[in-house]
KOLGUPA-280101 format. One record per residue (C-alpha): residue number from 1; residue in three letters; x, y, z. Coordinates in steps of 0.2 Angstrom, whole numbers, plus 5000, padded with zeros to 4 digits. Example, Ala and Ser with C-alpha at 12.3 -4.5 7.8 and 13.67 -1.06 7.14 Angstrom:
+-----+-----+------+------+------+
!   n ! res !    u !    v !    w !
+-----+-----+------+------+------+
!   1 ! ala ! 5062 ! 4978 ! 5039 !
!   2 ! ser ! 5068 ! 4995 ! 5036 !
+-----+-----+------+------+------+
This chain:
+-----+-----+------+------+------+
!   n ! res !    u !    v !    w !
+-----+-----+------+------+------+
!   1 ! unk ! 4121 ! 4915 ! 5453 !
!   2 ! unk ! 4129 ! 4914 ! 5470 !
!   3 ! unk ! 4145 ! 4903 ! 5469 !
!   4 ! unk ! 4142 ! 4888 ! 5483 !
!   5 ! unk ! 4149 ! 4889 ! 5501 !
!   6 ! unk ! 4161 ! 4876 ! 5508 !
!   7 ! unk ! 4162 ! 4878 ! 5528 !
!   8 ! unk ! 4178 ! 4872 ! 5535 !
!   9 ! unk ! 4178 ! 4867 ! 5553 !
!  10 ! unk ! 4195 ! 4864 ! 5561 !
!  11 ! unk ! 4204 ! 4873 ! 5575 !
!  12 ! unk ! 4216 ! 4869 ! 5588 !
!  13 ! unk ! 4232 ! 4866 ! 5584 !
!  14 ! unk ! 4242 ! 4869 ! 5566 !
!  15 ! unk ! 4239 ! 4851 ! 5561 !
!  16 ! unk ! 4223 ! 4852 ! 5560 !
!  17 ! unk ! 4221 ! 4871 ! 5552 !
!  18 ! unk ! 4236 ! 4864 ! 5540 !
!  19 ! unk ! 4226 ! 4854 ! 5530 !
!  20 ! unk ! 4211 ! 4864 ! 5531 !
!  21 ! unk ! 4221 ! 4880 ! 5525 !
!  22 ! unk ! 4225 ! 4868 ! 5509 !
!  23 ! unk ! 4209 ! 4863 ! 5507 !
!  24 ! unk ! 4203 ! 4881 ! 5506 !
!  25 ! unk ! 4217 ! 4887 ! 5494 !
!  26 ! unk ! 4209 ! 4874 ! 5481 !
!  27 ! unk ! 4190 ! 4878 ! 5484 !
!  28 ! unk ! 4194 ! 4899 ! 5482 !
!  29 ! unk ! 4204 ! 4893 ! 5467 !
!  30 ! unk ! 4191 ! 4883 ! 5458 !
!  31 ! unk ! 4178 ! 4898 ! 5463 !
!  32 ! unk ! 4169 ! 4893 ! 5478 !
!  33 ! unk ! 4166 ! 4904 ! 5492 !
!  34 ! unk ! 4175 ! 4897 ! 5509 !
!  35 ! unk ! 4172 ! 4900 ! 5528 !
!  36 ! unk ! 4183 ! 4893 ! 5541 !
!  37 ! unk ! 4173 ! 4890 ! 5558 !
!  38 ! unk ! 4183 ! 4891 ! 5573 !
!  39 ! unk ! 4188 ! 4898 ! 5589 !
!  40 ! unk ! 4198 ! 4911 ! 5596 !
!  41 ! unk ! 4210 ! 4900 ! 5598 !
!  42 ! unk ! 4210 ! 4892 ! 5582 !
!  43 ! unk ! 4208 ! 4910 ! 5571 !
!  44 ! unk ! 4228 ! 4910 ! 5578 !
!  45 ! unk ! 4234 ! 4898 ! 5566 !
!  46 ! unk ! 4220 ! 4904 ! 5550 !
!  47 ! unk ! 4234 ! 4919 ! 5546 !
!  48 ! unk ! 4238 ! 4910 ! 5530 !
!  49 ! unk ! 4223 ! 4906 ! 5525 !
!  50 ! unk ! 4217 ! 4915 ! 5507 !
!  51 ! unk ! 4212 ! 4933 ! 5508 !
!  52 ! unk ! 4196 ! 4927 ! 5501 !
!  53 ! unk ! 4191 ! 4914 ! 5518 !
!  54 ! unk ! 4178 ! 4923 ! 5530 !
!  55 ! unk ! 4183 ! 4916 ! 5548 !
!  56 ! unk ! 4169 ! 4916 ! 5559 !
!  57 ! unk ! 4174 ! 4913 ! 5577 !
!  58 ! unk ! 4161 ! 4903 ! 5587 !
!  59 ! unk ! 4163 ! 4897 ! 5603 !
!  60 ! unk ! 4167 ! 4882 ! 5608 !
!  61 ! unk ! 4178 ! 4871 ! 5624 !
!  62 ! unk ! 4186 ! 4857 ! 5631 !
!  63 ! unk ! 4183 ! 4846 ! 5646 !
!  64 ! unk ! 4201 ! 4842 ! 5643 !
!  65 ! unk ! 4206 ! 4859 ! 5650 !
!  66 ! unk ! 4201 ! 4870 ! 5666 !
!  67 ! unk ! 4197 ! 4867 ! 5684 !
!  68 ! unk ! 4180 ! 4862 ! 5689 !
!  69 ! unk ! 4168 ! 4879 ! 5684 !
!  70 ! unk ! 4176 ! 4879 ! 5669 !
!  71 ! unk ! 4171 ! 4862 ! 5666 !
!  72 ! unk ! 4151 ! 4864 ! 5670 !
!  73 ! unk ! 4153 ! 4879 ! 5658 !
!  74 ! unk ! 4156 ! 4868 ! 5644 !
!  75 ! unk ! 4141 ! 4862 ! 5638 !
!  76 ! unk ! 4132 ! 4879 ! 5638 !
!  77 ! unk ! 4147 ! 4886 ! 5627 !
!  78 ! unk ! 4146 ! 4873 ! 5615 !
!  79 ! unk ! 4128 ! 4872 ! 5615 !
!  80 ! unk ! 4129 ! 4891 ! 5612 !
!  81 ! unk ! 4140 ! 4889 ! 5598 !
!  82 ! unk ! 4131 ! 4876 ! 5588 !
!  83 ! unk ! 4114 ! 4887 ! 5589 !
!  84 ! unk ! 4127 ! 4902 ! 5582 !
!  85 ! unk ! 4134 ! 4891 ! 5570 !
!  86 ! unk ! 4115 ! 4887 ! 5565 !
!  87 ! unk ! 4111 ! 4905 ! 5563 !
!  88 ! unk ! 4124 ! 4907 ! 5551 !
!  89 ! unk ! 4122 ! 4890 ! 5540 !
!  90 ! unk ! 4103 ! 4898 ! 5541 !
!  91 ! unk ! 4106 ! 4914 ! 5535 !
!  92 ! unk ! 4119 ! 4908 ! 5519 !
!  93 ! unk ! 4117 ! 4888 ! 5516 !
!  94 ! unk ! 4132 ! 4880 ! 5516 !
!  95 ! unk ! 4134 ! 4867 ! 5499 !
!  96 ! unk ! 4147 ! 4857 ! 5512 !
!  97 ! unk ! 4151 ! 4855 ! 5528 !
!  98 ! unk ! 4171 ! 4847 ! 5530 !
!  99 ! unk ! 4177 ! 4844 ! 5547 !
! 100 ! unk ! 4195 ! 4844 ! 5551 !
! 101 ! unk ! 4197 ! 4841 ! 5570 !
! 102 ! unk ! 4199 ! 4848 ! 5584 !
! 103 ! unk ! 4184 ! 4855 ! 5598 !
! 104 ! unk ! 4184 ! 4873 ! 5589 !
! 105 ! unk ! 4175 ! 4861 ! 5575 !
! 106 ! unk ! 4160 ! 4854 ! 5587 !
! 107 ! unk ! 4150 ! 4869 ! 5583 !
! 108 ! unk ! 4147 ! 4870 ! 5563 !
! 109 ! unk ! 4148 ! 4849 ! 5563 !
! 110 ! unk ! 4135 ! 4847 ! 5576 !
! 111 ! unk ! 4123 ! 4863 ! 5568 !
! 112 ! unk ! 4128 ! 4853 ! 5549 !
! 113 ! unk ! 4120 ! 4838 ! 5555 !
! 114 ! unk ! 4106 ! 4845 ! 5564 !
! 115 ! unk ! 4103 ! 4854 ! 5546 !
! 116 ! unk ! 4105 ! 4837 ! 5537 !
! 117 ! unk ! 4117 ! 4846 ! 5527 !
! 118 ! unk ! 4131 ! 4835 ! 5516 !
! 119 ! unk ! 4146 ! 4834 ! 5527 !
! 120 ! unk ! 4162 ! 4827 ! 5529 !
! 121 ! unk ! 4179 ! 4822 ! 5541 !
! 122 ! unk ! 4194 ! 4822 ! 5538 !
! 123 ! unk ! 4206 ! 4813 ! 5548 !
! 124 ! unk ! 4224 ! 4817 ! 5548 !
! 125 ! unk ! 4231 ! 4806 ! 5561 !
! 126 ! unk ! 4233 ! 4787 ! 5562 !
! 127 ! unk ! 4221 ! 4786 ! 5575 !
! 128 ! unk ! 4203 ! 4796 ! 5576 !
! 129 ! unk ! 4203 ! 4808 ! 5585 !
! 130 ! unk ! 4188 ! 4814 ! 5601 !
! 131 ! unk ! 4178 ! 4825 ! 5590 !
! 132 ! unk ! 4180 ! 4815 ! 5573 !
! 133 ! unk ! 4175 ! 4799 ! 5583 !
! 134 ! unk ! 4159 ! 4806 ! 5591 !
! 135 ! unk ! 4154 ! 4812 ! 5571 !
! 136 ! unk ! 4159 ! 4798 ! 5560 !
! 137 ! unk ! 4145 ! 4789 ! 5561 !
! 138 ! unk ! 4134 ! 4804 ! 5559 !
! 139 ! unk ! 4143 ! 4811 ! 5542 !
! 140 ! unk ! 4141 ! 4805 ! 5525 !
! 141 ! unk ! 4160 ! 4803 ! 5520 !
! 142 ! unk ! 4176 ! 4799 ! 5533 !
! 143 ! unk ! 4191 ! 4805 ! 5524 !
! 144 ! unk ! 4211 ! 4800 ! 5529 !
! 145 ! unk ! 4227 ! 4805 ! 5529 !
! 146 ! unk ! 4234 ! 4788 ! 5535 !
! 147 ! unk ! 4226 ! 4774 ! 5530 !
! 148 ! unk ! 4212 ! 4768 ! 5543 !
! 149 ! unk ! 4198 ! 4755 ! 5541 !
! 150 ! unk ! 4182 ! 4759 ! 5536 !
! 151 ! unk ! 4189 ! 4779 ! 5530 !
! 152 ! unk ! 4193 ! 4784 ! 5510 !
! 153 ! unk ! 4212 ! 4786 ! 5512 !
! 154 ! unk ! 4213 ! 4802 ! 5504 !
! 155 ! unk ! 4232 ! 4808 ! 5512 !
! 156 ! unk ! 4234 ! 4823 ! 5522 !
! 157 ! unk ! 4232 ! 4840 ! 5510 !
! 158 ! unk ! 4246 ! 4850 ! 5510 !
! 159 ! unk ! 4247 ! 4869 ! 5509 !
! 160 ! unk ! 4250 ! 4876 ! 5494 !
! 161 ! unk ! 4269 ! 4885 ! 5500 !
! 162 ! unk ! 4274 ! 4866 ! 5502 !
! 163 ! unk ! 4267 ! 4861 ! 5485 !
! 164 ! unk ! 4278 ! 4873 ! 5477 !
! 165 ! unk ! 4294 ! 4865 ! 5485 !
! 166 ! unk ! 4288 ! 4846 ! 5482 !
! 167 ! unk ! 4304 ! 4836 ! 5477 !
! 168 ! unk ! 4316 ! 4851 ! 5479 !
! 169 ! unk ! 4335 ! 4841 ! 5474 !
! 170 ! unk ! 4341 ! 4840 ! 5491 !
! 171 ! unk ! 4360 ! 4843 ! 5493 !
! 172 ! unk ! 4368 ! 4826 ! 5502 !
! 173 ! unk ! 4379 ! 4829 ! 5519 !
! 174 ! unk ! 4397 ! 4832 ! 5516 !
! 175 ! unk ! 4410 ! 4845 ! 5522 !
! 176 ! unk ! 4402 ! 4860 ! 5519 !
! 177 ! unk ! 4387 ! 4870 ! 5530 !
! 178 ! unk ! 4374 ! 4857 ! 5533 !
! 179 ! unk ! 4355 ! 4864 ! 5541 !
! 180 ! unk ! 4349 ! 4854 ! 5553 !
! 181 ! unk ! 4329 ! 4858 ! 5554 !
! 182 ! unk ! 4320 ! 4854 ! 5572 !
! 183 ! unk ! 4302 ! 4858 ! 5573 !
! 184 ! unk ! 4291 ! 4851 ! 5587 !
! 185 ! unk ! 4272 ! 4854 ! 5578 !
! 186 ! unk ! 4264 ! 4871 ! 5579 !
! 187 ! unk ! 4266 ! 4874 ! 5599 !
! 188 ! unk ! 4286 ! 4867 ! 5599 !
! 189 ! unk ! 4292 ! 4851 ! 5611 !
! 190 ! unk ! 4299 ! 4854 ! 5629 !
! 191 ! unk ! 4309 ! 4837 ! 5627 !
! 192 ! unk ! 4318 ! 4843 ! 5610 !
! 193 ! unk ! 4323 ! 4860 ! 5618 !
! 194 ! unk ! 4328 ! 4848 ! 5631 !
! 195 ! unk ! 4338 ! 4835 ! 5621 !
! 196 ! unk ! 4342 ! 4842 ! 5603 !
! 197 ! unk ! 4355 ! 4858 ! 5607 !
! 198 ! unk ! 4365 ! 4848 ! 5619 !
! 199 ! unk ! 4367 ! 4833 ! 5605 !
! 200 ! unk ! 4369 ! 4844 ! 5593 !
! 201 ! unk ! 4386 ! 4850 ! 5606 !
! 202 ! unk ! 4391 ! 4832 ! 5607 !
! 203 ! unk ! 4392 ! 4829 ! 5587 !
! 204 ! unk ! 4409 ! 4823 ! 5583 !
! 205 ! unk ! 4421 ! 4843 ! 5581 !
! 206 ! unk ! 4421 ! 4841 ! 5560 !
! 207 ! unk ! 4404 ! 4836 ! 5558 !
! 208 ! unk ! 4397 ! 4850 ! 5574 !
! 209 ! unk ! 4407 ! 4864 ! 5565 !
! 210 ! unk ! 4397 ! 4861 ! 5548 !
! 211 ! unk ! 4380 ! 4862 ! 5559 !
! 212 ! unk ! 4368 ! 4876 ! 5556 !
! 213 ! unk ! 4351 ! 4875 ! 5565 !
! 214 ! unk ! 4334 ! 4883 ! 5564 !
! 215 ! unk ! 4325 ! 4874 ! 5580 !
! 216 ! unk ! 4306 ! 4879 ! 5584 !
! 217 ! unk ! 4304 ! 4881 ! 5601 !
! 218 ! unk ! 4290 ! 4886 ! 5614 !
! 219 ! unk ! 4294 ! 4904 ! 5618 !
! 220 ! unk ! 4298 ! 4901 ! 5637 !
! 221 ! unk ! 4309 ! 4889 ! 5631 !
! 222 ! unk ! 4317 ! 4899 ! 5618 !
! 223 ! unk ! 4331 ! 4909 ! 5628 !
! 224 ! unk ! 4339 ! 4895 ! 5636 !
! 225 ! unk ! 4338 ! 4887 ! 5618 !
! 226 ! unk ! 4348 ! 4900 ! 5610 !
! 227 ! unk ! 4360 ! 4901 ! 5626 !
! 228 ! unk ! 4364 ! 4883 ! 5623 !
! 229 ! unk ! 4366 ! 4883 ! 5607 !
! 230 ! unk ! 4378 ! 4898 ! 5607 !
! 231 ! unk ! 4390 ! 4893 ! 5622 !
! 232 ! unk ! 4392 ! 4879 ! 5610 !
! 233 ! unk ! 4399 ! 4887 ! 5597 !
! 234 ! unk ! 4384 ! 4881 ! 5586 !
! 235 ! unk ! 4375 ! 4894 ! 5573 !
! 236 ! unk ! 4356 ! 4892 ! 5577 !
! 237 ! unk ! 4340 ! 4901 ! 5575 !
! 238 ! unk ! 4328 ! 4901 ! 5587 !
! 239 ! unk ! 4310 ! 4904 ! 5585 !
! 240 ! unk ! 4293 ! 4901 ! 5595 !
! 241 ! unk ! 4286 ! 4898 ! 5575 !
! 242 ! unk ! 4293 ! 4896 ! 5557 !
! 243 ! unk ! 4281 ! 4903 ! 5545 !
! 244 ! unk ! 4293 ! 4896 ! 5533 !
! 245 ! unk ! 4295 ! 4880 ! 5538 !
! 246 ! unk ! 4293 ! 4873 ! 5520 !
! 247 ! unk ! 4307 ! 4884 ! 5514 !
! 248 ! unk ! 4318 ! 4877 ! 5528 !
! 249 ! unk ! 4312 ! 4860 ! 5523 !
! 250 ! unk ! 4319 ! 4864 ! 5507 !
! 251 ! unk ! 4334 ! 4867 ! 5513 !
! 252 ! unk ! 4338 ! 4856 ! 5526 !
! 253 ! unk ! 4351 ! 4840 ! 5524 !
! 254 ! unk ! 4340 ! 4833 ! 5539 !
! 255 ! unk ! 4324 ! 4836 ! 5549 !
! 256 ! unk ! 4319 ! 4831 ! 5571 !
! 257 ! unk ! 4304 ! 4832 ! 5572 !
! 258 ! unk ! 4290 ! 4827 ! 5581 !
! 259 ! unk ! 4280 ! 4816 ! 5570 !
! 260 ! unk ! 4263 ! 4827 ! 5569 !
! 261 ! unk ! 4252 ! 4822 ! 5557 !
! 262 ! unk ! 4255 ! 4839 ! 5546 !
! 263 ! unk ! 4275 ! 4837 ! 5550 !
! 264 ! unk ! 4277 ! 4819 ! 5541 !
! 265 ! unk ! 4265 ! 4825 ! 5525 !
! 266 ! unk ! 4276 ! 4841 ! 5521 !
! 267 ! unk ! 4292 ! 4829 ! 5525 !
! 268 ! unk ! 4289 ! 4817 ! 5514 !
! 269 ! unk ! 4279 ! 4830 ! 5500 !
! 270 ! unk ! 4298 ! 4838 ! 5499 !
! 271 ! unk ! 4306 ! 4824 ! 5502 !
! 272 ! unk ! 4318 ! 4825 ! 5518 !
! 273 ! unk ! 4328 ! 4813 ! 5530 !
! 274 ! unk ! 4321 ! 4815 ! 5549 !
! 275 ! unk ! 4323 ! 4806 ! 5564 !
! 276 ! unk ! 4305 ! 4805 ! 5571 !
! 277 ! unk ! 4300 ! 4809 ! 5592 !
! 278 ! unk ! 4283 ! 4802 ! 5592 !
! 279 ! unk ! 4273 ! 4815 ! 5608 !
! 280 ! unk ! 4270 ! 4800 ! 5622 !
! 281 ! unk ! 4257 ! 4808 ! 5626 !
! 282 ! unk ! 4246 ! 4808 ! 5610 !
! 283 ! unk ! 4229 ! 4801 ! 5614 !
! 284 ! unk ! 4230 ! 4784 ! 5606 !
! 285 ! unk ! 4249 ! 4786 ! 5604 !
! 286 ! unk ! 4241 ! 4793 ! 5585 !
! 287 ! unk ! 4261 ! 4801 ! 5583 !
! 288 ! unk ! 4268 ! 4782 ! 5582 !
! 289 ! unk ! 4256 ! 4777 ! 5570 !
! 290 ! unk ! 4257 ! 4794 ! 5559 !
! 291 ! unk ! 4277 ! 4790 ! 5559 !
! 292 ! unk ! 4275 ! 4772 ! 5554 !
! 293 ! unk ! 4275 ! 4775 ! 5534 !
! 294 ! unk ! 4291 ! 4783 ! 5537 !
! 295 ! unk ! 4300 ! 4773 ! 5546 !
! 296 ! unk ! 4293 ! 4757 ! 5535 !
! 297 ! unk ! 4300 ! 4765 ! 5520 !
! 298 ! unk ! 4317 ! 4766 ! 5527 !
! 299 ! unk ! 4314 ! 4786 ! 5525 !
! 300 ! unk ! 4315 ! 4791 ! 5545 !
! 301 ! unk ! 4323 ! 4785 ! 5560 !
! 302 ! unk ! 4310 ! 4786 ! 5576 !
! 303 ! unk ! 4316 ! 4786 ! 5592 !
! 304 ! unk ! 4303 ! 4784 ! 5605 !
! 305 ! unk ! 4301 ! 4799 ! 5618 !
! 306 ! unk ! 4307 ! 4787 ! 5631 !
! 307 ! unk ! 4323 ! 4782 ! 5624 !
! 308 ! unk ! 4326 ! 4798 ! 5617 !
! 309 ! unk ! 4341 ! 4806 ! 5625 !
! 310 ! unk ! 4361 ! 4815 ! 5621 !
! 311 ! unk ! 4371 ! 4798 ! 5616 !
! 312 ! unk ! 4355 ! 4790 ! 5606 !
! 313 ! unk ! 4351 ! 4806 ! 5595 !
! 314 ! unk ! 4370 ! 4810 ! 5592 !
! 315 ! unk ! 4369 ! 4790 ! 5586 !
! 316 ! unk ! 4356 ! 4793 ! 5573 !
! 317 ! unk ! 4363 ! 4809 ! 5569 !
! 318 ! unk ! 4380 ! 4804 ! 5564 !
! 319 ! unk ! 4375 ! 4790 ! 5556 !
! 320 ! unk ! 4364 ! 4802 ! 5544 !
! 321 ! unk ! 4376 ! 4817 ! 5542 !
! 322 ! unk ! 4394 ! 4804 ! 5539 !
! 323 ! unk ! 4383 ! 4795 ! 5526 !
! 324 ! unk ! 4377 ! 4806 ! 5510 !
! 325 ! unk ! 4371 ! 4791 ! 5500 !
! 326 ! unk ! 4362 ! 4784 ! 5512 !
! 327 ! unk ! 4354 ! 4802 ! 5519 !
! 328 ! unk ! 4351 ! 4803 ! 5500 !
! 329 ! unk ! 4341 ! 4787 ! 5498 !
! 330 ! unk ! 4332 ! 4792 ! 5512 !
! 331 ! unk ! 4327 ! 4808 ! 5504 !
! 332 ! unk ! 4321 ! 4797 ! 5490 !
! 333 ! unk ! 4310 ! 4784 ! 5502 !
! 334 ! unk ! 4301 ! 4800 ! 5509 !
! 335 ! unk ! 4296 ! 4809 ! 5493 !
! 336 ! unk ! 4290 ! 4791 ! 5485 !
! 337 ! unk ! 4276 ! 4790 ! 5501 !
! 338 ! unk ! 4271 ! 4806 ! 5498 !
! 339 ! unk ! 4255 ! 4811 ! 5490 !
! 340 ! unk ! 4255 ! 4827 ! 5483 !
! 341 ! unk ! 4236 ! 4825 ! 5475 !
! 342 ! unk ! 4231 ! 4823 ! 5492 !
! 343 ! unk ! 4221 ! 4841 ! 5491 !
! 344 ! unk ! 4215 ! 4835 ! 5476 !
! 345 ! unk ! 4206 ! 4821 ! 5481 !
! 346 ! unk ! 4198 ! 4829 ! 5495 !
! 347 ! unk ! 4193 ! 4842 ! 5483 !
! 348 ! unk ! 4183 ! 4828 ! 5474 !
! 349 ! unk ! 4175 ! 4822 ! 5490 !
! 350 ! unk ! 4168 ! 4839 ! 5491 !
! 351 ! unk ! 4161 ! 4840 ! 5476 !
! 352 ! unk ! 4155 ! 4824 ! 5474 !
! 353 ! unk ! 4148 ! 4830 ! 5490 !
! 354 ! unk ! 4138 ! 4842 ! 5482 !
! 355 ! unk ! 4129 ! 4833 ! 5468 !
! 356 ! unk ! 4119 ! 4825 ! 5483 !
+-----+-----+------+------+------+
């Protein structure tokens, strides 16, 4: 007997392929077959997804993006993409349809609910996002990672490489090499390549000789980057993406970061200090309310993008790096609001899914 398929939708950005990549690690695990249904774009981030994962790239678009022609063309390549993805869920029946965000996802959600197959969301921000508020209504279970009304509040899955480093001791500030960890999401942050090397400069002498960087930033970005970072003395690595971001996590004696929806789960699964730049521009300003647990908890500092500039994050930075019991407790706050069975509970939604 065939083992059932779980189609995965999700695309876009690494916050929502993240979460997806965790779900599908547990479903090969337990002996389902999985699929991941995305674009070209999306299939960028799927590279560490589990050998076992089909992708099958479908097309898809955005009004968000494009001049005018492009526009008009995007409801003939989404239509075309749901009548693919229809073809496919025809020729081998998915048992589940899961949804993670993103318009790469339009496709095999709209074909799912065309089929009347069981189907799910999973939201990972504060705030539901333009695809997962069009299919909410239309699917049979709406799945969170930050509690929001009317959703099972299941947390945000985690990939398994994060798993493996949840609650790593973490060595307290002090007089010895110190790593400081800036990642700005999956595509990097302008206004941190901008802001974070020349604070990092400005750090009291004793506390900026200890400093050892690993900052993610957009590849146009990163020469300048590295150039500041080196005429100030300051040992740093550079990169337009860390496939190792959990191992730095590990490692780190305190994290800037923008406050992505994938960025605050790892943070507080390991259990790290960060001082939090929510993106402005964040449809619903969804970043504030992902950073809000955090900041509750007296776990991260956030400091909105408008006010964030040289003297405020070498403030909060200091005040972190000169105070090891207090960087400590912090540490503490962030792994206590993690929830490491998050994977585990959407894993139940799935199956559950299947019994009907």
């Amino acid at each position: 007997m065939m083992a059932p398929l779980l189609l995965i939708a999700a695309g876009g950005t690494g916050g929502h392929m993240f979460p997806a990549q965790a779900l599908a690690e547990a479903m090969v695990a337990r002996g389902w077959r999985v699929k991941l249904s995305t674009d070209a774009r999306g299939a960028r981030y799927a590279g560490g997804f589990p050998d076992a994962v089909k992708i099958e790239e479908v097309a898809s678009a955005t009004f968000a993006r494009g001049g005018l022609a492009a526009k008009a063309l995007v409801p003939l390549r989404i239509g075309g993409g749901v009548l693919s993805a229809m073809a496919a869920m025809r020729r081998d029946r998915p048992a589940v349809v899961v949804g993670f965000g993103g318009y790469p996802s339009i496709p095999a959600l709209a074909a799912a609910t065309i089929l009347r197959l069981p189907r799910a969301i999973h939201e990972q921000n504060g705030v539901l996002g333009k695809v997962n508020r069009i299919f909410a209504p239309r699917v049979d279970v709406v799945a969170c990672g930050v509690p929001l009304d009317g959703a099972l509040h299941t947390g945000n899955p985690v990939r398994a490489s994060v798993l493996e480093r949840a609650g790593a001791p973490y060595i307290p500030p002090g007089d010895h090499p110190m790593n400081v960890l800036v990642i700005g999401g999956s595509q990097g942050a302008r206004i941190l390549s901008d802001v974070v090397p020349a604070a990092i400069a400005a750090l009291p002498g004793d506390l900026r000789r200890n400093v050892r960087v690993a900052h993610q930033a957009r590849a146009e970005d990163g020469a300048r980057v590295t150039e500041a970072y080196a005429n100030a003395g300051i040992v740093a690595e550079v990169q337009p993406f860390f496939a190792d971001v959990p191992a730095r996590l590990a490692e780190a004696q305190l994290v800037i970061s923008r406050s992505g929806a994938s960025s605050v789960a790892d943070i507080s699964i390991i259990g790290r200090p960060s001082i939090l730049i929510p993106f402005a521009a964040a449809a619903g300003d969804h970043q504030t309310a992902n950073a809000r647990g955090l900041v509750a908890g007296n776990a991260a500092v956030l400091i909105p993008e408008a006010q964030l500039d040289v003297p405020a994050l070498v403030g909060q930075m200091t005040a972190i790096l000169t105070q090891p019991d207090a960087a400590t407790q912090m540490a503490r706050n962030a792994l206590a609001l993690g929830r490491p069975d998050a994977t585990d509970r959407l894993v139940a939604v799935v199956e559950e899914l299947r019994k009907t």
